[in-house]
C-alpha positions as CSV (number, residue, x, y, z in Angstrom):
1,X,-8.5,20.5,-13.8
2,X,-8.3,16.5,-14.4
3,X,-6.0,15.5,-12.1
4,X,-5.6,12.0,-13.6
5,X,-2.7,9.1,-14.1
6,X,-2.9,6.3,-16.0
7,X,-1.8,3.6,-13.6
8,X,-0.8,0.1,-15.5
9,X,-3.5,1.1,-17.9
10,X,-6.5,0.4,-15.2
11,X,-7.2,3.7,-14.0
12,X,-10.3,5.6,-14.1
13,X,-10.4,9.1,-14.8
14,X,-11.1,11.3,-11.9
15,X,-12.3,15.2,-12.4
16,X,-11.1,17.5,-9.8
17,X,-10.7,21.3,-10.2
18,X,-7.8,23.5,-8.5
19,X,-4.2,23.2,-7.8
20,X,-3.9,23.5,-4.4
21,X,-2.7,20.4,-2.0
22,X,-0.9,17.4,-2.2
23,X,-0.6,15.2,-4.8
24,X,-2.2,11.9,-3.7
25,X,-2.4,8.2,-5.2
26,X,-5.7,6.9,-5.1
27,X,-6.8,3.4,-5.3
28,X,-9.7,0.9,-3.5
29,X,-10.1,-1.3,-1.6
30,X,-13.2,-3.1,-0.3
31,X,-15.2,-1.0,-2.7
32,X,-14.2,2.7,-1.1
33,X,-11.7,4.9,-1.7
34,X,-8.5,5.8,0.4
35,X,-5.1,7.2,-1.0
36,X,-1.8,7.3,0.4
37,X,0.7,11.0,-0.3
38,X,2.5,10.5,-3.7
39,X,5.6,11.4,-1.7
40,X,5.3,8.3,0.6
41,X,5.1,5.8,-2.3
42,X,8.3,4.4,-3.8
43,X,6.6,2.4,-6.4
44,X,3.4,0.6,-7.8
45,X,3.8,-3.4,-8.8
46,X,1.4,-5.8,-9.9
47,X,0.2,-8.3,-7.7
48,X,2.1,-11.4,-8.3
49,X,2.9,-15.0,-6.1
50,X,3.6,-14.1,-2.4
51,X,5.5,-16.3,-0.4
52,X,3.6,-17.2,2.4
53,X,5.6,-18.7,5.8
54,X,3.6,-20.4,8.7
55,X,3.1,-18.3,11.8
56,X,3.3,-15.1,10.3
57,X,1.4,-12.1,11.7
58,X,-2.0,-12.2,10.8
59,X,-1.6,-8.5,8.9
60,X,1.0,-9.6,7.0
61,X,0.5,-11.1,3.0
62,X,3.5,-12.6,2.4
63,X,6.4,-11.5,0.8
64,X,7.2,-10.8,-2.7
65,X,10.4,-11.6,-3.9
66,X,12.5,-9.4,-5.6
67,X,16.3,-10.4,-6.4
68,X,18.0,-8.1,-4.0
69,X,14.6,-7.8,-1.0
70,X,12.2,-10.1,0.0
71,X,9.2,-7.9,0.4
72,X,6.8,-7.9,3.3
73,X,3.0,-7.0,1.6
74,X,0.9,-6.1,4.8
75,X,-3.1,-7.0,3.9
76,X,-4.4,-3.2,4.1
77,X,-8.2,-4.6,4.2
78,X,-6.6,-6.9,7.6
79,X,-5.3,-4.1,9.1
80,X,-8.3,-1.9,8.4
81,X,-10.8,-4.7,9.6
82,X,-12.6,-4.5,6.4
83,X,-13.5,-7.2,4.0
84,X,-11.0,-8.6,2.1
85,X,-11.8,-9.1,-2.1
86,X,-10.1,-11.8,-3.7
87,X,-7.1,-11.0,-5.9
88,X,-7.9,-9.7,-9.4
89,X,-5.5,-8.7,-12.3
90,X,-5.8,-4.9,-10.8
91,X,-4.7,-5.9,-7.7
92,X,-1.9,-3.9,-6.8
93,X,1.1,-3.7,-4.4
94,X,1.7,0.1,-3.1
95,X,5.6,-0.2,-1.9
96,X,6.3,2.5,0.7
97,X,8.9,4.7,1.2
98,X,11.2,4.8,4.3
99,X,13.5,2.9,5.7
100,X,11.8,-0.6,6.2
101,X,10.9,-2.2,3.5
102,X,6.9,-2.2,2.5
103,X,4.3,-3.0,0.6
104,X,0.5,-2.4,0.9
105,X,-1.7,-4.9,-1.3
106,X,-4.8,-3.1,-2.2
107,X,-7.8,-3.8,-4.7
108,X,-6.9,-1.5,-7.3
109,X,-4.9,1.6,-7.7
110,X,-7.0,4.6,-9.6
111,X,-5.3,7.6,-10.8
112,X,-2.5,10.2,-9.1
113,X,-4.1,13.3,-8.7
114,X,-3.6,16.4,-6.7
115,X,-7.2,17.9,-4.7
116,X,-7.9,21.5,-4.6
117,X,-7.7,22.6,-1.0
118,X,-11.3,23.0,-0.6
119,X,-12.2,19.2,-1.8
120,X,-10.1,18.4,1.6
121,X,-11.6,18.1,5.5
122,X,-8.6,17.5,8.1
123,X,-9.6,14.9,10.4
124,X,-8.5,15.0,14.4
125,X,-6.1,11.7,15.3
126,X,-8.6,11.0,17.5
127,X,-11.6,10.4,15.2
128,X,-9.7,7.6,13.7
129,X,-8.1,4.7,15.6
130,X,-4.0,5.3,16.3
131,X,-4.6,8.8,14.0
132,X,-4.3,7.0,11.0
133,X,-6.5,8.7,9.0
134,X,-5.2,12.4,8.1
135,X,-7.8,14.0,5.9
136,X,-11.2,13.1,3.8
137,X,-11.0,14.4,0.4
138,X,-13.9,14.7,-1.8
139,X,-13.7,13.1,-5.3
140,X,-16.5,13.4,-7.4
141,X,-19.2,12.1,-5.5
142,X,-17.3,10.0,-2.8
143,X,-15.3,10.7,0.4
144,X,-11.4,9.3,-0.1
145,X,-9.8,8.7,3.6
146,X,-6.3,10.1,3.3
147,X,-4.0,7.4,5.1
148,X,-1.0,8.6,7.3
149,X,1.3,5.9,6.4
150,X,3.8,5.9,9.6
151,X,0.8,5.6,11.3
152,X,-0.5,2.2,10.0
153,X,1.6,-0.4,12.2
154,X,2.2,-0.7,15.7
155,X,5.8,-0.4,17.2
156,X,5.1,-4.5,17.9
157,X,3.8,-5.2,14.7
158,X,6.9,-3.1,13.1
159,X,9.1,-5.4,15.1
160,X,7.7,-8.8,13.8
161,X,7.1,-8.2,10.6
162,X,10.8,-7.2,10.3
163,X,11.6,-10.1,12.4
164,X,9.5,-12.1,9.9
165,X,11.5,-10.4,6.9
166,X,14.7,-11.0,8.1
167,X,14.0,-15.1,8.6
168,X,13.1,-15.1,5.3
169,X,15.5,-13.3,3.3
170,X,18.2,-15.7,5.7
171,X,16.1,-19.1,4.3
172,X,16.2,-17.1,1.0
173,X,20.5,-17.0,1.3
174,X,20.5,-20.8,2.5
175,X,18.3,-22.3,-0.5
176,X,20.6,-19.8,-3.1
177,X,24.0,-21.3,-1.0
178,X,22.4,-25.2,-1.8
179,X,21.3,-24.5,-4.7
180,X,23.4,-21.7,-6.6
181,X,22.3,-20.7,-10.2
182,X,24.7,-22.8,-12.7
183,X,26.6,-20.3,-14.5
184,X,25.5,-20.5,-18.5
């Protein structure tokens, strides 16, 4: 079975067989491959201008505005401690499901695709650090590292980043307030 999506045109084409399991989205970052549960992701955007405030928390991006949200992006590479590429034009933002408002920036995203059961290896919570890592699947000739996303921020960091959000959709309000969009 190819258990491949087109993903903004960018994707490569990944050959698994089986039907079994969940349907993941794939994508790289720092030249290996992780993927997230297709259920956890709300959307997929390109990578555009962040805002970027002073004294935010070292995991966080910046924020991407949107017209009703401003967007906290969290640096997965950062958070990972692995090398961070510079942005490309397959650069990607992964926005979460759940009730605070994410987005993951990673290097590209590859294909939606759903594993057979025997392609995955369930990994202990404590192999990886704070259990973030949920399975290995193998793809072709590569191990993927499933992500538990819940599992990816700290309580504390939770807290900040929110904190961090919330200051900056409040400057957001006060610039549209002194500067309101002339009517046409």
């Amino acid at each position: 079975m190819t258990g491949t999506a087109t993903i903004g045109g960018r994707a490569a084409a990944t050959e698994v067989s089986g039907k079994t399991g969940d349907e993941l989205l794939v994508f790289a970052l720092s030249g290996r491959s992780f993927a997230l549960p297709r259920a956890a992701v709300q959307s997929l955007l390109p990578m555009a201008a962040l805002a970027e405030p002073p004294n935010r928390p070292p995991l966080l991006a910046g924020f991407l505005m949107l017209p009703d949200l401003a967007l906290p992006v969290v640096s997965l590479a950062r958070l990972l401690g692995l090398p961070e590429l510079p942005p490309s034009p397959a650069t990607a933002l992964v926005r979460l499901r759940g009730p605070s408002p994410r987005a993951l920036l990673v290097d590209r995203a590859l294909a939606i695709l759903r594993p057979d059961a025997r392609s995955w290896r369930q990994v202990d919570p404590a192999e990886s650090f704070g259990g973030v890592l949920r399975a290995e699947v193998m793809l072709e000739n590569e191990t993927c590292g499933v992500l538990v996303p819940e599992r990816l921020l700290l309580r504390e960091e939770e807290t900040r980043i929110e904190a961090f959000r919330a200051a900056e959709e409040a400057r957001r309000r006060a610039l549209d307030d002194r500067f309101p969009e002339e009517a046409p």
